[in-house]
C-alpha positions as CSV (number, residue, x, y, z in Angstrom):
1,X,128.7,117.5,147.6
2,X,129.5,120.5,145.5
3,X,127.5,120.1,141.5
4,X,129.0,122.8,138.9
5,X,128.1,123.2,135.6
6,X,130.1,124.5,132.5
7,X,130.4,124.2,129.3
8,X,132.4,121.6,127.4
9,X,133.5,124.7,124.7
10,X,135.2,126.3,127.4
11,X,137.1,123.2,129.0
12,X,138.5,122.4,125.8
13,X,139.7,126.1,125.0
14,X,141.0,126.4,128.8
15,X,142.5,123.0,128.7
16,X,144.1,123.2,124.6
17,X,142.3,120.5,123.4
18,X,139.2,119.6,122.4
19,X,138.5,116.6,124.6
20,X,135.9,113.9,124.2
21,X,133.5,112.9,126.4
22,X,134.4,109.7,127.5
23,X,137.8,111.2,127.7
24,X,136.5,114.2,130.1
25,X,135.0,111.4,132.1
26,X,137.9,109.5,132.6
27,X,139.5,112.4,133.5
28,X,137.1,113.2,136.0
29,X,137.8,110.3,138.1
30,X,141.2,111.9,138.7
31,X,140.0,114.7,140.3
32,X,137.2,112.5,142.4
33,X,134.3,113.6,140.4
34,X,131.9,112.4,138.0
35,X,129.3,114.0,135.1
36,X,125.5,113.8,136.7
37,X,124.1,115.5,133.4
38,X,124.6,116.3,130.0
39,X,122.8,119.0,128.2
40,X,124.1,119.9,124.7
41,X,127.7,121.2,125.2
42,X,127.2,122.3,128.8
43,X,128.1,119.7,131.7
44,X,127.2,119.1,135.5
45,X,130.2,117.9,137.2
46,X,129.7,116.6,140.9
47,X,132.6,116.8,143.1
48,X,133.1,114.2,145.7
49,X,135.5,116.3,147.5
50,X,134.8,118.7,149.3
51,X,138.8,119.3,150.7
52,X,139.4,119.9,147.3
53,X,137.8,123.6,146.4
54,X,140.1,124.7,143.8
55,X,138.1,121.6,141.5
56,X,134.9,123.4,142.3
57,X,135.4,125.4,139.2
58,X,136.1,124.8,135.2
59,X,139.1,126.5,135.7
60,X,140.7,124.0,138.7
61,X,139.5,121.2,136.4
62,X,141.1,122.0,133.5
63,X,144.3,122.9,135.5
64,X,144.0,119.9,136.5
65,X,143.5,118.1,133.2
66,X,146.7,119.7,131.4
67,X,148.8,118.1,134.0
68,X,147.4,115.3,133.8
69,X,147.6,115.1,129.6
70,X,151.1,116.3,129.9
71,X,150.2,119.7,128.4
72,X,151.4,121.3,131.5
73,X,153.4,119.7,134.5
74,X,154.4,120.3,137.8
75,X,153.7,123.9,140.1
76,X,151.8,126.6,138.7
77,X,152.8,130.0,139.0
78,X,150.9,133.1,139.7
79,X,152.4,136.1,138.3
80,X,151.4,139.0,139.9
81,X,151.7,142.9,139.0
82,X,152.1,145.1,142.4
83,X,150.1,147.8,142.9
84,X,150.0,150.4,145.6
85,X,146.4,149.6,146.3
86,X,145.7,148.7,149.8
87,X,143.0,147.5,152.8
88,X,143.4,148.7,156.0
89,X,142.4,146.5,158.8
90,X,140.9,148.4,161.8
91,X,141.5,146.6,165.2
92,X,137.8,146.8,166.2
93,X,137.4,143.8,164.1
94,X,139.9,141.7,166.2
95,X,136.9,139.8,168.3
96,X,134.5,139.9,165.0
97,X,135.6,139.2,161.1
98,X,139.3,140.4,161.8
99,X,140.8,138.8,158.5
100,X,140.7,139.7,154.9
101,X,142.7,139.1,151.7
102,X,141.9,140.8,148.2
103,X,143.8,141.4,145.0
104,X,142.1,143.2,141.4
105,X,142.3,141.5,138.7
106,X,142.1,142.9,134.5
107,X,140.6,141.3,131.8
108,X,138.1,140.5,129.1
109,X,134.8,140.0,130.9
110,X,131.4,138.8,129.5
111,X,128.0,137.2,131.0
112,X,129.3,133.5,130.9
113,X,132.9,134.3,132.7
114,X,129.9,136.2,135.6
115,X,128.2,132.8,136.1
116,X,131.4,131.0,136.1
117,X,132.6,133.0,138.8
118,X,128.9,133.1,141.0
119,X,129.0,129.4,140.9
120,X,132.5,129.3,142.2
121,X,131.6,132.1,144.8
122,X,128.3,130.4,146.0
123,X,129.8,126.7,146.2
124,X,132.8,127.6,147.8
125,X,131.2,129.9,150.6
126,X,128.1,127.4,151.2
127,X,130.6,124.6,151.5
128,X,134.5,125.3,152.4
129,X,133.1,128.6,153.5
130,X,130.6,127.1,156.2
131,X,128.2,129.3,154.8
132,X,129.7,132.1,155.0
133,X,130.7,132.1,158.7
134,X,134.2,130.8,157.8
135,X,134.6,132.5,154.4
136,X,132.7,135.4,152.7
137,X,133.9,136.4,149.5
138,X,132.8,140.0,147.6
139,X,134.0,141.1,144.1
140,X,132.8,144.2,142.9
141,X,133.4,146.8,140.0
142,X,137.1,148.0,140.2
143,X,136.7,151.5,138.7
144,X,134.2,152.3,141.4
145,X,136.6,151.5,143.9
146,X,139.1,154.5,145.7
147,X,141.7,153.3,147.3
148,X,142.8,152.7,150.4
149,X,140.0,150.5,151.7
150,X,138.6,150.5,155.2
151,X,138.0,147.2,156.5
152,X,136.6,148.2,160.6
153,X,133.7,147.4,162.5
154,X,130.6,150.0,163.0
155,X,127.9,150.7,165.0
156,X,124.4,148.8,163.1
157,X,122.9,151.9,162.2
158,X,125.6,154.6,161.9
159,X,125.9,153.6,158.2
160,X,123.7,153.7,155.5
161,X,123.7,152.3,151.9
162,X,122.1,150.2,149.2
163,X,122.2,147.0,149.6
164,X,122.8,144.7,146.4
165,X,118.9,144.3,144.7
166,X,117.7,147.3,146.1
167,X,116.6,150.3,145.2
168,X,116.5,152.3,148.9
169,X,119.6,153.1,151.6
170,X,119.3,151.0,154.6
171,X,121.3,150.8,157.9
172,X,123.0,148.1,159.0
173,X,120.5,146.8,161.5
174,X,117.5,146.8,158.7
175,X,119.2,144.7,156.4
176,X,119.4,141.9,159.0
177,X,115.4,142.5,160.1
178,X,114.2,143.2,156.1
179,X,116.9,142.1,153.6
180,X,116.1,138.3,152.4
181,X,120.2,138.1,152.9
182,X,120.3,140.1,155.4
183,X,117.8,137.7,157.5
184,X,119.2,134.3,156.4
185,X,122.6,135.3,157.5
186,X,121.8,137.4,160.6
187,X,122.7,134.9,162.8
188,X,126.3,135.1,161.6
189,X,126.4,138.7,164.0
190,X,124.4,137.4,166.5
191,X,125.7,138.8,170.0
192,X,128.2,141.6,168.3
193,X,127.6,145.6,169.0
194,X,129.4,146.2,165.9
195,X,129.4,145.2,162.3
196,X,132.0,144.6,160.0
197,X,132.1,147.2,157.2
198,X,134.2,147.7,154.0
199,X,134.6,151.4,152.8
200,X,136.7,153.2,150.5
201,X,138.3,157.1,151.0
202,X,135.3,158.4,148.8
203,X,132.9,157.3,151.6
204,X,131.4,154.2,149.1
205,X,130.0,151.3,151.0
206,X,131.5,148.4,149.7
207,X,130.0,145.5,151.5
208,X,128.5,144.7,154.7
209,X,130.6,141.3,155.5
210,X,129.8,138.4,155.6
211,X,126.2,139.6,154.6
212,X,125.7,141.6,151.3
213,X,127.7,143.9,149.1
214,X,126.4,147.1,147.8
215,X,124.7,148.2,144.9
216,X,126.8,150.7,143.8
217,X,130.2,148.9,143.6
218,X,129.2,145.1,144.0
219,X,127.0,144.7,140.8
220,X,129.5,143.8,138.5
221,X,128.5,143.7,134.6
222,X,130.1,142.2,131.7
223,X,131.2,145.4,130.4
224,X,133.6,146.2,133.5
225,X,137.3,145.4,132.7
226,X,138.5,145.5,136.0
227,X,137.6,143.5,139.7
228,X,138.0,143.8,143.0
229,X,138.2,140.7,144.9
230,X,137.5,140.4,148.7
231,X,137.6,137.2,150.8
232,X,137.2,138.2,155.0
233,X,136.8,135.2,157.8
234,X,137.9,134.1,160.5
235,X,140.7,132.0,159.7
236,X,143.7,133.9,158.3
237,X,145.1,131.0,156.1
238,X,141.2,130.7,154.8
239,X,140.5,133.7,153.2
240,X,144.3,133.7,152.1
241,X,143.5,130.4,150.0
242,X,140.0,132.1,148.6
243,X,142.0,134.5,147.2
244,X,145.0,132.1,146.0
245,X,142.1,130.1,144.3
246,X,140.3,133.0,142.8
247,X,143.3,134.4,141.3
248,X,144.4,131.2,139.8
249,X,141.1,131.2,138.3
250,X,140.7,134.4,136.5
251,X,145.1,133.7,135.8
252,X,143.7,130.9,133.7
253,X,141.5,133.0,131.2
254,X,144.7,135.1,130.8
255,X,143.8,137.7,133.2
256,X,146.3,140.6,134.7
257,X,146.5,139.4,138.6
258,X,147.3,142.7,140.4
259,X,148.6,142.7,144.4
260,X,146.7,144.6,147.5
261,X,148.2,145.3,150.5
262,X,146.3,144.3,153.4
263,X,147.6,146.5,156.1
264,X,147.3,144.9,160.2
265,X,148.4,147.0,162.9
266,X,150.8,149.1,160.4
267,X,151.8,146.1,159.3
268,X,151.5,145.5,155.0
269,X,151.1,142.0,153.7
270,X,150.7,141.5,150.1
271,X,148.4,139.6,148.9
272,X,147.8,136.9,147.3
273,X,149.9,135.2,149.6
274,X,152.3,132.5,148.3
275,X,152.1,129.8,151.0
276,X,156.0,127.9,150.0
277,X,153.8,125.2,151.5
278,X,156.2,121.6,150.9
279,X,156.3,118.2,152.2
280,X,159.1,115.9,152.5
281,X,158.3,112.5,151.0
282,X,160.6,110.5,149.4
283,X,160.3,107.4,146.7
284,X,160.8,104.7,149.0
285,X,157.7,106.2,151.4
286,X,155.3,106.0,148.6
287,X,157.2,102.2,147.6
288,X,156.4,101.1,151.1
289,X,152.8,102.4,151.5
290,X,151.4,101.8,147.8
291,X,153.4,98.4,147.3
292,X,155.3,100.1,144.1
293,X,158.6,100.2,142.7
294,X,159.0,103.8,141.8
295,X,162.1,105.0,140.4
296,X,162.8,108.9,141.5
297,X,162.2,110.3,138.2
298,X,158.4,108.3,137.8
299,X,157.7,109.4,141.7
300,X,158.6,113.2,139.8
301,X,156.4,112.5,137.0
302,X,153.4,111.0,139.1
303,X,153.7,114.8,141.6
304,X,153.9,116.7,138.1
305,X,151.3,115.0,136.9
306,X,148.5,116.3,139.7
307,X,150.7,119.6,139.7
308,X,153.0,119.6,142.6
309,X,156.4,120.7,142.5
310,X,159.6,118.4,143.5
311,X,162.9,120.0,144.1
312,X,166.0,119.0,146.7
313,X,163.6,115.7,148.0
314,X,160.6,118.1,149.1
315,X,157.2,118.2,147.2
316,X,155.8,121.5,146.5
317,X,152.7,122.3,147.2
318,X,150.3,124.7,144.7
319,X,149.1,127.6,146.8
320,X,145.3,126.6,145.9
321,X,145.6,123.6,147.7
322,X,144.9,123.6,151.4
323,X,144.4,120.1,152.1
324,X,148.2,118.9,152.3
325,X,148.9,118.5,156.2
326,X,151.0,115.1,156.2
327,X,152.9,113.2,153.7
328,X,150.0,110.6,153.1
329,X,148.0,113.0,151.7
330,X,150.6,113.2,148.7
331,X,150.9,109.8,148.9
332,X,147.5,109.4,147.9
333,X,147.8,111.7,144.6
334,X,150.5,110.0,143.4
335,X,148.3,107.0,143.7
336,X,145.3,108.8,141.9
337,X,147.8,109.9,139.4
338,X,149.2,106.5,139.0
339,X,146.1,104.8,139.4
340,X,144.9,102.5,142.2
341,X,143.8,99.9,139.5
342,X,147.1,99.6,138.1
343,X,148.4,98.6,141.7
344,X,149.5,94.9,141.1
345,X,147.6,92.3,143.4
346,X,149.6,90.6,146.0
347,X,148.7,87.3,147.5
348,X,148.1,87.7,151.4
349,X,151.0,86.5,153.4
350,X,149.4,86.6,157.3
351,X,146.0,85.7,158.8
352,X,144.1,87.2,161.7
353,X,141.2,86.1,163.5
354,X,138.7,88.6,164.3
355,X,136.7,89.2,167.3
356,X,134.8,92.1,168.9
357,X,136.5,93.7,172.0
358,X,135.0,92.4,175.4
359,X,133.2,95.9,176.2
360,X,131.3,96.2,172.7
361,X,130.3,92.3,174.0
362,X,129.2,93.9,177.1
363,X,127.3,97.2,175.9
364,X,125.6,94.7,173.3
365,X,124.5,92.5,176.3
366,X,122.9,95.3,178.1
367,X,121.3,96.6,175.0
368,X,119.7,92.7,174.5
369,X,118.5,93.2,177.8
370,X,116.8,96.1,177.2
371,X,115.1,95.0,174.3
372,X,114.1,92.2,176.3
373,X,112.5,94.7,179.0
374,X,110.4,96.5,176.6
375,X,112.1,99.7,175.8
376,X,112.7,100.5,172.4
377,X,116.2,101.1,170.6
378,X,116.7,104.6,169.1
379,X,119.4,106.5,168.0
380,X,120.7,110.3,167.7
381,X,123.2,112.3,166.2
382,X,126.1,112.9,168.4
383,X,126.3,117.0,168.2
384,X,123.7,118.6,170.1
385,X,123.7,122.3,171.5
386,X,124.2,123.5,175.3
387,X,120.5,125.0,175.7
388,X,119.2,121.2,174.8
389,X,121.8,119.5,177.3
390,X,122.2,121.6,180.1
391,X,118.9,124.3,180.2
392,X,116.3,122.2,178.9
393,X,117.6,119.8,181.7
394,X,117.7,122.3,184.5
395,X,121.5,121.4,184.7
396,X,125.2,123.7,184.8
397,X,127.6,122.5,182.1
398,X,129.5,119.8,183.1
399,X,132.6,120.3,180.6
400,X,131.5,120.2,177.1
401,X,133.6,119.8,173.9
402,X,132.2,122.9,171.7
403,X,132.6,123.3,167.8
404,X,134.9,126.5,166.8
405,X,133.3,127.0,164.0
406,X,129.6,125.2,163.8
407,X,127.2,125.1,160.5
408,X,124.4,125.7,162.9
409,X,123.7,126.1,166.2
410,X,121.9,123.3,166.7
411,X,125.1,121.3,166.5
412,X,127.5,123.4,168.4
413,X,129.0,121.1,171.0
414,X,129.4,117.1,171.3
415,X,127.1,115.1,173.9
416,X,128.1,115.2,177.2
417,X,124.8,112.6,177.9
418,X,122.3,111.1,176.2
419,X,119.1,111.3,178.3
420,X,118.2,115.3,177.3
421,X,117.6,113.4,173.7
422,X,115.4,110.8,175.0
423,X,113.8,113.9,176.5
424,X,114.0,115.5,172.7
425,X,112.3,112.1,171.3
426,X,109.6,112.2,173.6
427,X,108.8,115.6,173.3
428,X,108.1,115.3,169.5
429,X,105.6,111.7,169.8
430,X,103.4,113.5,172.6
431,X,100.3,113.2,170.2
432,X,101.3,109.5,170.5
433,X,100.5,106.5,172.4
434,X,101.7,105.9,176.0
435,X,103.3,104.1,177.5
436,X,106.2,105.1,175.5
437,X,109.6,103.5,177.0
438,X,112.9,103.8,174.8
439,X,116.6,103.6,175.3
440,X,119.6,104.7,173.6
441,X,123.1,103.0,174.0
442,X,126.3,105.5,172.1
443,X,129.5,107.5,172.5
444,X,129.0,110.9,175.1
445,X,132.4,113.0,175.3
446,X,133.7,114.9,178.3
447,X,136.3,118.0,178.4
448,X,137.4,117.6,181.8
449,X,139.7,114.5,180.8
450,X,139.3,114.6,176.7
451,X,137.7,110.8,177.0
452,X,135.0,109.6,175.4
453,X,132.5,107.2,177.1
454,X,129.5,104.8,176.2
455,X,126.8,105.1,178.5
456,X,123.1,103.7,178.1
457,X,120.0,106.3,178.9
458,X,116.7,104.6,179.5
459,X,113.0,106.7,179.6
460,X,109.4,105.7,180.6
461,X,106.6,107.8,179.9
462,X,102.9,107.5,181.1
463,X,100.8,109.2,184.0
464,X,101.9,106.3,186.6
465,X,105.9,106.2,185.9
466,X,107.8,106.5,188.9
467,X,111.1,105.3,190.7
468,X,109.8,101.8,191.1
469,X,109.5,101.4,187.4
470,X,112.7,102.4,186.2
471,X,114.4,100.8,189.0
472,X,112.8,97.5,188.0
473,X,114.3,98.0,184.5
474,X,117.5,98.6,186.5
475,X,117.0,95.6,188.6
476,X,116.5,93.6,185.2
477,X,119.6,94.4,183.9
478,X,121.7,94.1,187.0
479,X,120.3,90.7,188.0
480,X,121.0,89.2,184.3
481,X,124.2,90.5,184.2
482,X,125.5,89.1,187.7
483,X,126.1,92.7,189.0
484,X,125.6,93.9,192.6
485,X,125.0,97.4,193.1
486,X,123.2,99.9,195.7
487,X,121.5,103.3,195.1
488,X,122.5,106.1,197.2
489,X,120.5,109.0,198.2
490,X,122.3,112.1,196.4
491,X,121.3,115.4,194.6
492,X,120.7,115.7,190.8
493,X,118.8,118.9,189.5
494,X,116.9,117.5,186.4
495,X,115.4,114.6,188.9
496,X,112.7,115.2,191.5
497,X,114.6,116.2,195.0
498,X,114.1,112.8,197.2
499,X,113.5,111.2,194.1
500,X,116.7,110.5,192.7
501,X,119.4,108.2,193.2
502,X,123.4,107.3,192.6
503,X,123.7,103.7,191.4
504,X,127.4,102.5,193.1
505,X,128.8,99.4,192.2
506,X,132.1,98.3,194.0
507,X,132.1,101.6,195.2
508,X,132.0,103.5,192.2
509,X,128.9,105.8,191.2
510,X,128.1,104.2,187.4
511,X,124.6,106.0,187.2
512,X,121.7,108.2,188.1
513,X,118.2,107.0,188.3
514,X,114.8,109.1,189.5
515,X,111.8,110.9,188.4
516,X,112.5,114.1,185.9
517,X,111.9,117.8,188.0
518,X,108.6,119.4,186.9
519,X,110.7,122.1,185.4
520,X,112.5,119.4,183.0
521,X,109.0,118.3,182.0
522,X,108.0,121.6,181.7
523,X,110.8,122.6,179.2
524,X,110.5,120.1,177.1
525,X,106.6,120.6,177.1
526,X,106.4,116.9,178.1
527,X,102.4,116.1,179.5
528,X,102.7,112.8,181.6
529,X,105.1,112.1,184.3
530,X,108.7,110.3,183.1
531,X,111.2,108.6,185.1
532,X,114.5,108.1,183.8
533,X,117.9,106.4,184.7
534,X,121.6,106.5,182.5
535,X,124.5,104.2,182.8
536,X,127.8,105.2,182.1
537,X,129.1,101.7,180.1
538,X,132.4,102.5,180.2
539,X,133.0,103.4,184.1
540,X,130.8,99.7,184.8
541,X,132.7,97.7,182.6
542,X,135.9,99.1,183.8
543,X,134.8,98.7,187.3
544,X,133.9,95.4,187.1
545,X,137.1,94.2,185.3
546,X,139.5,95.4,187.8
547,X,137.2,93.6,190.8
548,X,137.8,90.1,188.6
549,X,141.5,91.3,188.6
550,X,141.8,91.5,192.1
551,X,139.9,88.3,192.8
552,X,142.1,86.6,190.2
């Protein structure tokens, strides 16, 4: 969870009142954080959040706080001077970084409003931003800027500048092989011909995005008087609510917010973009789900409060806030605002007897079992990547549910099995003991019908596992359970040819079972022989009900 630090000098003055601390921290709880540390006047506020970006910054917080005091209420409003300043968004970017929103801003700037802003930069594009992939935000020296912009994509090393912290021009390409940025980012460009680049008409580099700004216009000092700021992404509505939270920011230390035109296809938008975002919730919604008995006017007071708007029966939202998508998540503020410990208790008025569903009876059967048998429980994260689940395992995808926008690459795409991470498991604990036999019961999801499944995966590995062995295990667990099943011969290409079988019960295929292909072995660096099996949980259980049906 996002930490920021600021001082308490500067809450008070952007709040209007000098606050104490045990007031701050009561506050604090209102916007879902808390103070991890104290130093003199300066604070570390933890946010427990992380929908909630605008709070990532002493300016959101004290926004926050004057609605909340009553100093302020209900929707802030940006005022913003137009300009004829402008981006223009070349269509090369369309597959790449094709979206960007900016604005320039006018102001008194010194060291500590710098580190302010840094903090807010970093936090939100490690975090909202998905380090960086999602959002990258730039904010450079205004003065050095001549408008229009270019915003386009370029070939890696038809451009050359000097990158931010150095002292030497450098294409494109070496700042991704040499830069320290350059190489912890690279992977945001991996696969693309073309870069993203922001020039101006003078020919000055502005920034490489999402990598590095340059030296020339992206070191900002405390004696500049005017910024540039620069969000680009993905995600249209993304970079549009950097923006609307940046310029509510520097709008809070009295600064001059000025408009840009960012210019698609011929097409000028000005930005920042007002969202006119609004919900419709009513009084007697929020009676129902909180248990109150909310008047109109205190429902208005509660939304004016956390700094929403109410007009004509529709809550307004503030253009910094992009986590409003229903009318529960109002709901919720006006809870916070009137606060969940001031929700009388009610006596409960029905009883319900619990009890586990009859699969999750089932699965926790088959897991007992397997303890029984030996093999020992272990468990894995759900997202996995393709190279682990189908190449490692000598298989095509089979229909995987992928991640638009993954953190890493290693966690691209949900689990479409579970024996490649058995496979994973076994790899690491090769300097280990053998026999090692382990099993993993959990959730696998498949694209070809949007379902989720639970299946079992079972592995045994020494230099005498074979079919025998995991069939026993098989066996076992079919024999305890009351189920008969046969194995037909059949073709699977990260099992042995000959060596590999189709479980069928009732005349449905529930599992494979068989001896892992050299080249699986191989990939996973594996040294002794495994032999493997997995049950899908789901298709057995299901199988098996609808035989008792018929029988019934």
């Amino acid at each position: 969870m996002p930490t920021i630090t600021f001082s308490t000098d500067d809450l008070n003055a952007l709040v209007g009142k000098k606050l104490s601390m045990e007031k701050i921290k009561e506050l604090l709880d209102y916007a879902k954080g808390e103070i991890e540390g104290v130093n003199g006047n300066e604070l570390s506020v933890k946010s427990a959040d992380t929908n909630l970006p605008y709070l990532w910054s002493v300016e959101g917080i004290a926004r926050l706080f004057k609605g909340l005091l009553g100093l302020e209420k209900g929707l802030p409003e940006l005022k913003i001077e137009k300009t004829k300043d402008s981006v223009i968004v070349d269509k090369s970017l369309k597959d790449i970084r094709p979206f960007i929103s900016a604005f320039s801003v006018k102001g008194k700037i010194d060291d500590y409003l710098l580190k302010q802003l840094i903090q807010l930069q970093e936090k939100f594009c490690h975090s909202y931003g998905m380090r960086r992939r999602k959002v990258a935000i730039g904010i450079y020296s205004y003065s050095k800027i001549k408008f229009p912009v270019q915003y386009k994509a370029v070939l890696p090393e038809s451009v050359k500048f000097i990158p931010l912290g150095f002292r030497r021009e450098m294409t494109m390409g070496e700042i991704l092989e040499t830069h320290p940025t350059g190489i912890e980012f690279a992977h945001l460009l991996k696969g693309f011909s073309a870069y993203p680049l922001l020039v101006d008409s003078a020919k000055n580099v502005l920034s490489f995005p999402p990598i590095i700004n340059s030296e020339y216009s992206g070191k900002v000092q405390a004696d500049d008087k005017e910024l540039f700021f620069e969000a680009t992404g993905n995600d249209k509505e993304s970079v549009q609510l950097a923006a609307n939270i940046f310029a509510f920011a520097f709008a809070e230390r009295g600064f001059k917010i000025r408009s840009v035109d960012v210019v698609y296809a011929g097409k000028a938008e000005q930005n920042p973009v007002p969202f006119d975002y609004s919900v419709k919730v009513t009084a007697e919604e929020v009676n129902s789900l909180l248990g109150l008995q909310l008047k109109e006017t205190e429902f208005k007071s509660l939304l004016e409060k956390m700094r929403f708007g109410y007009k004509n029966g529709k809550v307004l939202v503030p253009d910094y806030r992009g986590d409003i998508m229903h009318p529960v998540d109002v709901i919720e503020d006006v809870g916070i605002a009137f606060g969940f410990d001031n929700i009388p208790a009610r006596p409960l008025k029905s009883y319900t007897h619990g009890d586990t569903f009859p699969v999750v009876k089932f699965i926790d059967k088959v897991r007992e079992l397997a303890v029984g048998f030996g093999y020992q429980e272990v468990m894995s994260r759900m997202l996995v990547n393709k190279q682990l689940i189908y190449e490692s395992m000598n298989v095509e995808d089979f229909g995987t549910v992928e991640i638009d926008n993954p953190m890493s690459e290693n966690y691209s795409c949900v689990r479409t099995w579970i024996l490649p991470q058995l496979m994973e498991l076994l790899s690491k604990n090769k300097n280990m003991e053998y026999p090692q036999r382990v099993f993993e019961e959990g959730i696998v999801a498949m694209k070809k019908d949007l379902k989720d499944y639970s299946r079992i995966a079972f592995a045994t590995a020494h230099t005498k596992a074979d079919f025998t062995e995991i069939k026993q295990v098989l066996d076992f667990i079919m024999n305890n359970m009351g189920i008969k099943y046969e194995i037909e011969n059949t073709a699977h290409h990260s099992f042995i040819p000959g060596r590999v079988g189709r479980v069928v019960v009732n005349g449905k295929g529930v599992a494979y079972i068989g001896e892992l292909h050299p080249k699986v072995l191989s990939s996973f660096g594996m040294i002794v022989p495994v032999s493997a099996m997995e049950i899908n949980l789901t298709d057995l259980f299901e199988t098996l009900r609808v035989s008792d049906i018929r029988k019934s």
